[in-house]
C-alpha positions as YAML, in Angstrom:
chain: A
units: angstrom
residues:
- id: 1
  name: UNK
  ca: [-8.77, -2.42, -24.44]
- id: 2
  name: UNK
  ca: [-12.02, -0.39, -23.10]
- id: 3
  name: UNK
  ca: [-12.47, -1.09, -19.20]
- id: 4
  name: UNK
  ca: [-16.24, -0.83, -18.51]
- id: 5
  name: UNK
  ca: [-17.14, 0.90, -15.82]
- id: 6
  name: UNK
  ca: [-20.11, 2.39, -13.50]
- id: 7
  name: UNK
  ca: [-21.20, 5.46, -12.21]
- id: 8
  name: UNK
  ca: [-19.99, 6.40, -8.26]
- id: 9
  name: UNK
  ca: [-21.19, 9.45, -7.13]
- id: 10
  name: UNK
  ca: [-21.51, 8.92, -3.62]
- id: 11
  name: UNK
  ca: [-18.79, 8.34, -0.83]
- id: 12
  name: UNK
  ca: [-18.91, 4.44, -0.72]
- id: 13
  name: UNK
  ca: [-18.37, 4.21, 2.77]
- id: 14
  name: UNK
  ca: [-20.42, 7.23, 4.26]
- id: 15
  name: UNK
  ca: [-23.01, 7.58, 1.41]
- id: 16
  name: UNK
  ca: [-22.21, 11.42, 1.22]
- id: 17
  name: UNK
  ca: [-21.36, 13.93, -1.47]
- id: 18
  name: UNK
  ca: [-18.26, 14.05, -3.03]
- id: 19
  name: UNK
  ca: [-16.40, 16.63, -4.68]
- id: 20
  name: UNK
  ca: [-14.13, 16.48, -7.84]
- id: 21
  name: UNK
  ca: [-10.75, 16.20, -6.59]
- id: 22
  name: UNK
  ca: [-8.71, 15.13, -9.50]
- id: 23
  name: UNK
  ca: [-10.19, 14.89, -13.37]
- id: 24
  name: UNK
  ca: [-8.17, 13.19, -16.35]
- id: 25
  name: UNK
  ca: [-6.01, 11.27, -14.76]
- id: 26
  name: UNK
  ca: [-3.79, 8.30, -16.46]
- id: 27
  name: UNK
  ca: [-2.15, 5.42, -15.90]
- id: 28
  name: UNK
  ca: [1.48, 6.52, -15.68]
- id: 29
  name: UNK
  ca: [2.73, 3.59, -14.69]
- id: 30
  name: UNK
  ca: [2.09, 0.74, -16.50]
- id: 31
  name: UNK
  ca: [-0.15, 2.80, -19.10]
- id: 32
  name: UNK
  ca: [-3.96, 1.20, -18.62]
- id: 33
  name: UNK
  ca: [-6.23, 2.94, -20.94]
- id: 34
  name: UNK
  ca: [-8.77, 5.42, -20.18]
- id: 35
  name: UNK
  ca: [-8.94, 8.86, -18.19]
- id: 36
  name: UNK
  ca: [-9.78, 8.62, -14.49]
- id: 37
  name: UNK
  ca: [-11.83, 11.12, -12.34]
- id: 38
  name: UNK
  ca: [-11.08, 10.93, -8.57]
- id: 39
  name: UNK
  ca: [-13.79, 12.41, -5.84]
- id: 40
  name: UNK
  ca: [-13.06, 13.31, -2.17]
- id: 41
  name: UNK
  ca: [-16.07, 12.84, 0.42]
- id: 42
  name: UNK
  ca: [-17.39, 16.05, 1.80]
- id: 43
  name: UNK
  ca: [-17.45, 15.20, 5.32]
- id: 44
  name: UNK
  ca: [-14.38, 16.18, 7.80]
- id: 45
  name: UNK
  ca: [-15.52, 12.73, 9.05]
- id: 46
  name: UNK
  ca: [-14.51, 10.88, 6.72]
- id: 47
  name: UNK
  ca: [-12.38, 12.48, 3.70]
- id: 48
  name: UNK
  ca: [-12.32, 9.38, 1.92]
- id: 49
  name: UNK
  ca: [-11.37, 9.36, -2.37]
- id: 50
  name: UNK
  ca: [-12.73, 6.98, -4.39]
- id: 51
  name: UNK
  ca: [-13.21, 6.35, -8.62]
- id: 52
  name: UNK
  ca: [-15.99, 8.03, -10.50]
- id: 53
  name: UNK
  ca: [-16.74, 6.29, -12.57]
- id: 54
  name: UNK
  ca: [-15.39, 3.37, -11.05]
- id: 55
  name: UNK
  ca: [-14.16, -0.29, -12.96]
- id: 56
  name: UNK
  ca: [-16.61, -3.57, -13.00]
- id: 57
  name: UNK
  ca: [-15.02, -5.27, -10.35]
- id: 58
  name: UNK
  ca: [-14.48, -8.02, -12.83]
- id: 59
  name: UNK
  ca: [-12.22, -6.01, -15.32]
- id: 60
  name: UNK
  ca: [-10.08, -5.40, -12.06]
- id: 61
  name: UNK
  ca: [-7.58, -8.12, -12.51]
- id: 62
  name: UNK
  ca: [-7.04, -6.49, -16.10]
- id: 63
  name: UNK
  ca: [-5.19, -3.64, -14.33]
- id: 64
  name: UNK
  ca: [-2.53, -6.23, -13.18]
- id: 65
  name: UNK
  ca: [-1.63, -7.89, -16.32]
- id: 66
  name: UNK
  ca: [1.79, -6.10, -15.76]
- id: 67
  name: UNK
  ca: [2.81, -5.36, -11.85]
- id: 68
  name: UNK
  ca: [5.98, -4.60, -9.88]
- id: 69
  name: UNK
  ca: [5.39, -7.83, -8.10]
- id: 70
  name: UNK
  ca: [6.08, -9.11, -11.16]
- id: 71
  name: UNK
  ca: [8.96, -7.62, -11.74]
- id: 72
  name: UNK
  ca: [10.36, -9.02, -8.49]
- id: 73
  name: UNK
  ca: [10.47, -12.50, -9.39]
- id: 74
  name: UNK
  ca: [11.77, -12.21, -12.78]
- id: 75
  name: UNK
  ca: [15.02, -13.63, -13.11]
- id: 76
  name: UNK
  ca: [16.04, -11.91, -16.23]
- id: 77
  name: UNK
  ca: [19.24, -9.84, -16.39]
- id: 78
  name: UNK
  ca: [20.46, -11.21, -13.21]
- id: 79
  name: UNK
  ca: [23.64, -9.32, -13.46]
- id: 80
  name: UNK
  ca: [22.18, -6.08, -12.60]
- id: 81
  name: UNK
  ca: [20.71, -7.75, -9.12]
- id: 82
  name: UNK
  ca: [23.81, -7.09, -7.45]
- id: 83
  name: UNK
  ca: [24.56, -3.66, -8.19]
- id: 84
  name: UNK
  ca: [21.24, -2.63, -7.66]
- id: 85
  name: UNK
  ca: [21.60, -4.32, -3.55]
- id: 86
  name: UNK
  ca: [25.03, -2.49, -3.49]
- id: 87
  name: UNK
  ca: [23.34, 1.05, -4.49]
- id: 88
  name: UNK
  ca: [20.86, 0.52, -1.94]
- id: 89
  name: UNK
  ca: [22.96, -0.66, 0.80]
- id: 90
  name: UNK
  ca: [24.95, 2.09, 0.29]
- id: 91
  name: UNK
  ca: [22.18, 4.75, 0.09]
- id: 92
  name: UNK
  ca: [21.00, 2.96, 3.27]
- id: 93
  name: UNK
  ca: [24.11, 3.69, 4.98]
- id: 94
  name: UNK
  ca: [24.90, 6.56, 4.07]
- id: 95
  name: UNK
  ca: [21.77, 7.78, 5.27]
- id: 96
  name: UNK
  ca: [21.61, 5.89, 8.40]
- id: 97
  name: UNK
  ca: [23.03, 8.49, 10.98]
- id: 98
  name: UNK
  ca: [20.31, 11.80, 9.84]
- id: 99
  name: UNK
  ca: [17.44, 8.86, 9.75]
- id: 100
  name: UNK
  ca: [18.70, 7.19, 13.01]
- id: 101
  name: UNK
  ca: [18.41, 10.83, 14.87]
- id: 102
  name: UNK
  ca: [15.22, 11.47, 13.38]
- id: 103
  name: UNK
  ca: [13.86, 8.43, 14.27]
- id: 104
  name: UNK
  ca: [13.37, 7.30, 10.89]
- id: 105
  name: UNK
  ca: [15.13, 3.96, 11.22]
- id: 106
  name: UNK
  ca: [13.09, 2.78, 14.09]
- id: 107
  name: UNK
  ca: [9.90, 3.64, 12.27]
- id: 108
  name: UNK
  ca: [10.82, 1.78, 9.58]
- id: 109
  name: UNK
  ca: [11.98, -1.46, 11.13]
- id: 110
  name: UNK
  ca: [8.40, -1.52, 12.49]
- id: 111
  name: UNK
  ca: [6.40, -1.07, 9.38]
- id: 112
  name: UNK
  ca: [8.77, -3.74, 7.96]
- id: 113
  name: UNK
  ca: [7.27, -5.82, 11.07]
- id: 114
  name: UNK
  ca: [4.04, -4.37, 10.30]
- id: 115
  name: UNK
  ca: [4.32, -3.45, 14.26]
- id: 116
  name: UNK
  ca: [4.63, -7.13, 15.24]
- id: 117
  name: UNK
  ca: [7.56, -7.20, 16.87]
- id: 118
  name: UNK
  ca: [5.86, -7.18, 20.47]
- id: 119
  name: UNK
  ca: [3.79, -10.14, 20.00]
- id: 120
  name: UNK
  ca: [4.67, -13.67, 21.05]
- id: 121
  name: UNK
  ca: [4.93, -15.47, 17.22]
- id: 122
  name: UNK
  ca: [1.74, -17.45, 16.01]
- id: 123
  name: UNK
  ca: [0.15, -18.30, 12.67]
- id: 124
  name: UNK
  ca: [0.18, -14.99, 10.49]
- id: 125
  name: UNK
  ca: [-2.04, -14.35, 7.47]
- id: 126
  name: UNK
  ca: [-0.17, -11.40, 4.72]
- id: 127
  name: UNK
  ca: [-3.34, -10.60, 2.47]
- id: 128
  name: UNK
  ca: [-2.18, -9.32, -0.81]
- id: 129
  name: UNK
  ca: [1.27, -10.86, -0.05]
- id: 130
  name: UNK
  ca: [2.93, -10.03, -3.31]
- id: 131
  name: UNK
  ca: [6.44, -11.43, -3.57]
- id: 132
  name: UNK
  ca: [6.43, -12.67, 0.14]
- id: 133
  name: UNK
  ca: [8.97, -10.81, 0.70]
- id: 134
  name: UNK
  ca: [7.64, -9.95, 4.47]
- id: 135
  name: UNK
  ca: [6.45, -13.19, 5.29]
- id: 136
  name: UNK
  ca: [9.90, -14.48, 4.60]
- id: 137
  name: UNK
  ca: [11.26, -11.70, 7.19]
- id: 138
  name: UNK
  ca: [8.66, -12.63, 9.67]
- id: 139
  name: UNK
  ca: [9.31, -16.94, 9.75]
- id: 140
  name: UNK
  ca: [12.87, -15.97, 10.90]
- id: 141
  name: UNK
  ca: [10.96, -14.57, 13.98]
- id: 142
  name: UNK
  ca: [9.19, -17.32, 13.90]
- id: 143
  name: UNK
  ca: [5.61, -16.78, 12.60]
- id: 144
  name: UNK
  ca: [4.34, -19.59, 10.88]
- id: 145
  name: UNK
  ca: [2.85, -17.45, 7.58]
- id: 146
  name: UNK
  ca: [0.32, -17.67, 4.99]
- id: 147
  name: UNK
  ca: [-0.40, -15.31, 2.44]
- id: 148
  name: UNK
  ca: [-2.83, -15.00, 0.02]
- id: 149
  name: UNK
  ca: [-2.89, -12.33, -3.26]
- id: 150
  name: UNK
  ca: [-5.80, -12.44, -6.27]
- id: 151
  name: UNK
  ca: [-2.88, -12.01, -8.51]
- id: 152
  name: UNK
  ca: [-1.47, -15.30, -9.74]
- id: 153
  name: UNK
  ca: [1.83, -14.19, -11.48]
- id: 154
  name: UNK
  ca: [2.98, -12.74, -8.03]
- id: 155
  name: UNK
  ca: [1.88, -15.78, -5.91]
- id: 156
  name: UNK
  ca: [4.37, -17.81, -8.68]
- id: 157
  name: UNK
  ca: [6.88, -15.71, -8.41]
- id: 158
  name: UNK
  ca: [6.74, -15.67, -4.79]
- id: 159
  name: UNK
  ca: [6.68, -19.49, -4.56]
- id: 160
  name: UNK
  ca: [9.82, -19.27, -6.74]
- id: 161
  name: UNK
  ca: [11.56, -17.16, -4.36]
- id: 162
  name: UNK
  ca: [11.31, -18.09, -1.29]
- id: 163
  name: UNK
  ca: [8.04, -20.56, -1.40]
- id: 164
  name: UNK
  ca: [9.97, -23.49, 0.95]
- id: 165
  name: UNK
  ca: [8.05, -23.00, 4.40]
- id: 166
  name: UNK
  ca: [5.40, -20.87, 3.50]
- id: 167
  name: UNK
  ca: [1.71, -21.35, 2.71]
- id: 168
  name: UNK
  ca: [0.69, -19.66, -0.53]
- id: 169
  name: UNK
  ca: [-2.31, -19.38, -2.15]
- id: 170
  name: UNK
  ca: [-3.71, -17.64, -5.39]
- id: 171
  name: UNK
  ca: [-7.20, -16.30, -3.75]
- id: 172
  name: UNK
  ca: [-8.85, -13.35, -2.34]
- id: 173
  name: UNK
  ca: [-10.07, -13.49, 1.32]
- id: 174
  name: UNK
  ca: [-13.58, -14.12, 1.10]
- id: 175
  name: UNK
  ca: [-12.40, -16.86, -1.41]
- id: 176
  name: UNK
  ca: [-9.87, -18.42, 1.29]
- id: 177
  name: UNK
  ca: [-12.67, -19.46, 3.52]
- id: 178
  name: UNK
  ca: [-10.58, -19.70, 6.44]
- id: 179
  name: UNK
  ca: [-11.90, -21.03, 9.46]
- id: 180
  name: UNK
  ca: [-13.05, -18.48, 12.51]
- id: 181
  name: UNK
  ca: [-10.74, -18.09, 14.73]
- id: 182
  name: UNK
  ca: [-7.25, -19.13, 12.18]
- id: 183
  name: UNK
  ca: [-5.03, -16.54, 13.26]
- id: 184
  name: UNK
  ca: [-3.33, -14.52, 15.37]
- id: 185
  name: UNK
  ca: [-2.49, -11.40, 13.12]
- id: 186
  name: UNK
  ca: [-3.84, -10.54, 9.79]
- id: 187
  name: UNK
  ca: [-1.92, -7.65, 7.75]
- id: 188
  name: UNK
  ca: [-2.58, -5.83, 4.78]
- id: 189
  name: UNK
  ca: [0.72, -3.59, 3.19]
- id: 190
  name: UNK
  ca: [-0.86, -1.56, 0.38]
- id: 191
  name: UNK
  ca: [-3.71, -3.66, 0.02]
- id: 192
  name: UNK
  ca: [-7.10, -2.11, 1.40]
- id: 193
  name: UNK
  ca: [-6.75, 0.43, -1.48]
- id: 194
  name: UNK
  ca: [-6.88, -2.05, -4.38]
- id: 195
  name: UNK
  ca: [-10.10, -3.59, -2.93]
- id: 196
  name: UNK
  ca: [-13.57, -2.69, -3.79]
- id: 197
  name: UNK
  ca: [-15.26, -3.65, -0.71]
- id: 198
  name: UNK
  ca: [-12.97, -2.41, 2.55]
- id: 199
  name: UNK
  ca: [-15.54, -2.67, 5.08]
- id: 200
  name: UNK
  ca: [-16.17, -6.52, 4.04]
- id: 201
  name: UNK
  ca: [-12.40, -6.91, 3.82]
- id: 202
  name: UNK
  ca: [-12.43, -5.67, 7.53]
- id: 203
  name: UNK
  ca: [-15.04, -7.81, 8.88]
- id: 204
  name: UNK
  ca: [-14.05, -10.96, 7.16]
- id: 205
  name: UNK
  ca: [-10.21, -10.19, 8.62]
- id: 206
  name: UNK
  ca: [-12.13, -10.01, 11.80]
- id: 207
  name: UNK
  ca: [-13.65, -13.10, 11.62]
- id: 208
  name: UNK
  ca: [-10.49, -15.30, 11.10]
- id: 209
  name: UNK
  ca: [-8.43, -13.40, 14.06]
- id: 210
  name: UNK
  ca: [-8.23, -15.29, 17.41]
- id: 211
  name: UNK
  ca: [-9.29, -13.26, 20.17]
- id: 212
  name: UNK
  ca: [-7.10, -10.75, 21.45]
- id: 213
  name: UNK
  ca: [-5.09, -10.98, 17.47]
- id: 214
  name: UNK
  ca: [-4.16, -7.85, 15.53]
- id: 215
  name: UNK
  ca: [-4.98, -6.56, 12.70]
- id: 216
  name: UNK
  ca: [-2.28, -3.95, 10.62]
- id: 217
  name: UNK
  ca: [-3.10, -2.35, 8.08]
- id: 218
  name: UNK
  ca: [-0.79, 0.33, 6.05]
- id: 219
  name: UNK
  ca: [-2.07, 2.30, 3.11]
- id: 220
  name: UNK
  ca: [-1.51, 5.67, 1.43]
- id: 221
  name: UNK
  ca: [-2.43, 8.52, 3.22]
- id: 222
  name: UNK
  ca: [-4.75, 10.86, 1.46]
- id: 223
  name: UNK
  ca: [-3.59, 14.39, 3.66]
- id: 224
  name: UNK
  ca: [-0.19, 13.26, 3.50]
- id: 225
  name: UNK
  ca: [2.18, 16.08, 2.44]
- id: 226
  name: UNK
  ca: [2.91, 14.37, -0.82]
- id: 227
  name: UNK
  ca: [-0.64, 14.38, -2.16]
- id: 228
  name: UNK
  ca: [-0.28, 18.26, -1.25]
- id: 229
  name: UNK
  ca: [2.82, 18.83, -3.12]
- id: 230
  name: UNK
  ca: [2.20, 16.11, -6.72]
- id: 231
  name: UNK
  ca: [-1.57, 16.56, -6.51]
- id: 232
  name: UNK
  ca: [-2.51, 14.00, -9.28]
- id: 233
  name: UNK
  ca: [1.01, 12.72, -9.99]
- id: 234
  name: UNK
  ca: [1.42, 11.62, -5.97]
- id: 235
  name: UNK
  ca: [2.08, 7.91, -6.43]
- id: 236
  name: UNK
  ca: [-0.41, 6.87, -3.76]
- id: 237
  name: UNK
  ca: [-3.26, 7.54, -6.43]
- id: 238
  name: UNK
  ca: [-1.87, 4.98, -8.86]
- id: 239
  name: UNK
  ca: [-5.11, 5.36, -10.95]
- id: 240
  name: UNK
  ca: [-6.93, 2.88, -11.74]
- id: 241
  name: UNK
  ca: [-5.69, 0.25, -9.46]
- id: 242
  name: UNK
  ca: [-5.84, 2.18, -6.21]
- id: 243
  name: UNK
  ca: [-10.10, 2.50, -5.96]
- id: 244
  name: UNK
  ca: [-10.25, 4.20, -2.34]
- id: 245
  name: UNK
  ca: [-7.68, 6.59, -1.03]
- id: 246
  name: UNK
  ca: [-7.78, 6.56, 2.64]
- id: 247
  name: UNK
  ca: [-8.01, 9.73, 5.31]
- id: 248
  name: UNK
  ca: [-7.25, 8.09, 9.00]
- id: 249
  name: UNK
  ca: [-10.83, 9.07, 9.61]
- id: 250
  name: UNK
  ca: [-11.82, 6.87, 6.69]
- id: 251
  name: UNK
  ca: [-9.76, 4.17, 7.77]
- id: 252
  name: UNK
  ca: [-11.15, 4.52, 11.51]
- id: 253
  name: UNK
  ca: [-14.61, 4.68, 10.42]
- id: 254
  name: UNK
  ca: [-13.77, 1.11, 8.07]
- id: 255
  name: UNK
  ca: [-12.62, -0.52, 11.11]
- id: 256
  name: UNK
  ca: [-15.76, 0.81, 13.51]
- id: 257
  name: UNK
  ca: [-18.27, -0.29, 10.89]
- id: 258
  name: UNK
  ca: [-16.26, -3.56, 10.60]
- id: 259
  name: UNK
  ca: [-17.13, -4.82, 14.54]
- id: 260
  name: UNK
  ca: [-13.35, -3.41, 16.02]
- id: 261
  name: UNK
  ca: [-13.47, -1.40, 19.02]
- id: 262
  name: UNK
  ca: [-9.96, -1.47, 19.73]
- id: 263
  name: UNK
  ca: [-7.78, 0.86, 17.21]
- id: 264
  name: UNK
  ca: [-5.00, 3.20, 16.74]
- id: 265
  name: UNK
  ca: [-4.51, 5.11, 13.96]
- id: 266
  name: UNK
  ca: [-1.42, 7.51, 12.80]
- id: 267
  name: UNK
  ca: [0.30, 8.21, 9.64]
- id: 268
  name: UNK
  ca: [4.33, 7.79, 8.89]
- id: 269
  name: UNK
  ca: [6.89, 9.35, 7.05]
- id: 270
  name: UNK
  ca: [9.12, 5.61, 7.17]
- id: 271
  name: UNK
  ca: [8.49, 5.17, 3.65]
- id: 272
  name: UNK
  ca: [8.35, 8.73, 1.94]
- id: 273
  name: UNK
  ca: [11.37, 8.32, 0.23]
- id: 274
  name: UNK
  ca: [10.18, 5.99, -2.22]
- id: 275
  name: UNK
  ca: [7.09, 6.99, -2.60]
- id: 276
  name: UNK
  ca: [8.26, 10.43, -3.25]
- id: 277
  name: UNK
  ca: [10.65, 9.23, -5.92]
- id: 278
  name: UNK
  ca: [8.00, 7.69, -7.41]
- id: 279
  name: UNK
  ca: [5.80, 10.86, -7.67]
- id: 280
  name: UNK
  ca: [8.50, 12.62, -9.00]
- id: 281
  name: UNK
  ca: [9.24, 10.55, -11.49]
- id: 282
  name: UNK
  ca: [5.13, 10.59, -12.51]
- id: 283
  name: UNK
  ca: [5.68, 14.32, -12.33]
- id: 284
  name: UNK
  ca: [8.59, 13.83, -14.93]
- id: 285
  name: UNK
  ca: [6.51, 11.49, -17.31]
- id: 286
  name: UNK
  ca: [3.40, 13.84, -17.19]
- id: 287
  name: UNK
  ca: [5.63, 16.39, -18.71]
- id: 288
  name: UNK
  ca: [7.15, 14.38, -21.26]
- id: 289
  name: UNK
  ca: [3.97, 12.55, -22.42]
- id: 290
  name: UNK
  ca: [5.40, 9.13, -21.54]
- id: 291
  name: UNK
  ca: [5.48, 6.58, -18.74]
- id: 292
  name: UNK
  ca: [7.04, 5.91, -15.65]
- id: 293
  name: UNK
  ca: [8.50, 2.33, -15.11]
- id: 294
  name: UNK
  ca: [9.01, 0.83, -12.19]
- id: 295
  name: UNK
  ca: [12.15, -1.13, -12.55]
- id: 296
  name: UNK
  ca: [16.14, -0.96, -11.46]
- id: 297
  name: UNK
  ca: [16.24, 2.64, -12.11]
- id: 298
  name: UNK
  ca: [19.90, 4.73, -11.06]
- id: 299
  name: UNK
  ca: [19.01, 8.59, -11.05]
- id: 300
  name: UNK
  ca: [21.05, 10.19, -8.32]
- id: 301
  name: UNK
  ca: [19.38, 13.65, -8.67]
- id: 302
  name: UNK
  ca: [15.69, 12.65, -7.95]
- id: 303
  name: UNK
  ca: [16.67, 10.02, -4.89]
- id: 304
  name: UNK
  ca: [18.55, 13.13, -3.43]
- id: 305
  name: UNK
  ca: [15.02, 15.54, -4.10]
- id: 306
  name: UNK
  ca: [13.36, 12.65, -2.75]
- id: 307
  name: UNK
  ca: [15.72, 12.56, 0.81]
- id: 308
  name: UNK
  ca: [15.33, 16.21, 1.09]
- id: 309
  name: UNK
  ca: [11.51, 16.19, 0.91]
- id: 310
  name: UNK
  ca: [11.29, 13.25, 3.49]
- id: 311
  name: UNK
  ca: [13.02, 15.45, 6.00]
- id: 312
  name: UNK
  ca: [10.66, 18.52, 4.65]
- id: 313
  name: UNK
  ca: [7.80, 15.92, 5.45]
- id: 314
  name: UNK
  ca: [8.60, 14.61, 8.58]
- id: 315
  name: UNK
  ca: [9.32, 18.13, 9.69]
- id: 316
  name: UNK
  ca: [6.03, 19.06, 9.43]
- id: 317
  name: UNK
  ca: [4.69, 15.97, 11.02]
- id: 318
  name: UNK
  ca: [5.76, 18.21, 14.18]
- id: 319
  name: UNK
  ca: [2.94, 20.19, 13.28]
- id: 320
  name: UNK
  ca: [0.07, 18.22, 11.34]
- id: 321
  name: UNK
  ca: [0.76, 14.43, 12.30]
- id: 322
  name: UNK
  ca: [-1.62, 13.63, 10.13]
- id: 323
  name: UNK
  ca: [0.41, 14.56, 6.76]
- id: 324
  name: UNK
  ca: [3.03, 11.45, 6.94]
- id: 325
  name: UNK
  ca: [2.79, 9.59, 3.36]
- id: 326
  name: UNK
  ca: [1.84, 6.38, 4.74]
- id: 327
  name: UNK
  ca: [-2.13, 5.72, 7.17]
- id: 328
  name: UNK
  ca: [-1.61, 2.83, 9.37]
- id: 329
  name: UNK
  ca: [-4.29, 1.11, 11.46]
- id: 330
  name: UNK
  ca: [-3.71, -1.16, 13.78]
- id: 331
  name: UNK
  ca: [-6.41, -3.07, 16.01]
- id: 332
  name: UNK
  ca: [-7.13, -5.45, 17.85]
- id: 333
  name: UNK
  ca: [-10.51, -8.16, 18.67]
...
């Protein structure tokens, strides 16, 4: 299966020249053909990474034939569902005093919210919703939700889960054609890095908040220690699906060319576990030849290297807060 693709030398969001960061890369996840090059703008301002070449956008939804969102709603070997909420519990626990004194907990339980949890409940848009996972944990606060995902296995699976209550719909944004004015927040988990056009993305999520709504927006961070340590097995390249990797200055400069004023920007270390188990497992498959799955995995060893480099990472957030694993945006019309 050859993916066609075009030419990107220039930053697509500053127009500026862009350096070879990473060369060769594959598809260690769910094993998409081809070798990827990835560039890094040359401007402090900006430091955003982007394809070179880059896919026609309409071979995209080819690189979601197979997804972890997916994998979420199947309801094949139910048996191992259980045990697999048990050994996460109990990591959860046992790990709850170290992350509760680090503030780790309390960081979390507000990217879970996407940062929320201060806001009087309204209509809420999830774009890119996946599983619906979060919109499910936000109607129990009350939000009435909608969420919207260009993938149509996960918006089936997702209406098989937990659909009752919810408005779903198999659509990008622009396609949505919501109303001006719709809603009063609009978030994006691990979206804006999937999309081809982020600035558009921005001003059409503009467009449908009410005045005075919020817009979050979480992504991986670029100059996050991970990307330091994995280089081109860090799991927030995911080549090819992931077309921009985001700096905060990339992100900031997104949201100022998409009409906000209003912003606040930071990076987090919430999330680094995972992610970090991830990129060690890529690591792992990169030496072996082979392929990383994600799926109900038990590997004691690389969730413990994964704890221990969270703490590494969030101990240098003391120093560079810019190197947390995760860029999140958050503004406001």
């Amino acid at each position: 299966m050859e993916i066609r693709t075009v030419p990107c030398p220039l930053c697509p969001l500053c127009g500026g020249k862009g350096s070879l960061l990473h060369p060769h890369m594959r598809d260690r996840m769910f094993a998409i053909p081809g070798n990827w090059t990835l560039r890094q703008c040359s401007s402090p301002d900006c430091g955003l990474c982007w394809l070179d070449p880059g896919p026609v956008e309409s071979e995209i939804p080819r690189f979601y034939t197979n997804y972890f969102t997916h994998e979420r709603g199947d309801l094949s070997q139910p048996f191992l569902r259980p045990w697999y909420s048990l050994l996460y519990t109990g990591y959860r626990l046992a790990t709850y005093m170290p992350s509760a004194c680090l503030g780790l907990n309390k960081a979390r339980h507000q990217i879970q919210h996407m940062f929320l949890e201060d806001m009087k409940p309204g209509k809420l848009l999830d774009v890119g919703c996946g599983n619906g996972v979060f919109l499910r944990r936000m109607r129990r606060l009350g939000w009435s939700g909608t969420g919207i995902d260009f993938d149509a296995k996960a918006i089936e699976n997702a209406t098989k889960l937990h659909g009752d209550g919810l408005t779903l719909m198999n659509t990008d944004l622009s396609g949505a054609r919501f109303p001006d004015n719709s809603f009063h927040a609009v978030t994006m988990s691990h979206v804006i890095e999937h999309i081809p056009d982020p600035v558009g993305l921005l001003v059409e999520s503009r467009r449908i908040l009410k005045q005075g709504g919020r817009l979050v927006v979480t992504t991986p961070n670029v100059r996050s220690f991970g990307h330091k340590k994995f280089q081109d097995c860090w799991s927030g390249l995911d080549s090819p699906r992931h077309l921009r990797i985001f700096s905060l200055s990339a992100l900031q400069k997104c949201a100022r060319q998409a009409g906000f004023n209003t912003m606040k920007a930071s990076t987090s270390a919430a999330n680094a576990d995972g992610l970090i188990a991830i990129s060690l497992g890529f690591a792992e498959a990169k030496a072996t030849f082979s392929f990383y799955q994600m799926k109900i995995q038990f590997n004691f060893i690389r969730g413990l290297r994964s704890l221990m480099l969270q703490y590494v990472e969030l101990r240098q957030m003391r120093h560079d807060a810019e190197c947390g694993e995760e860029a999140i945006l958050i503004c406001e019309k």
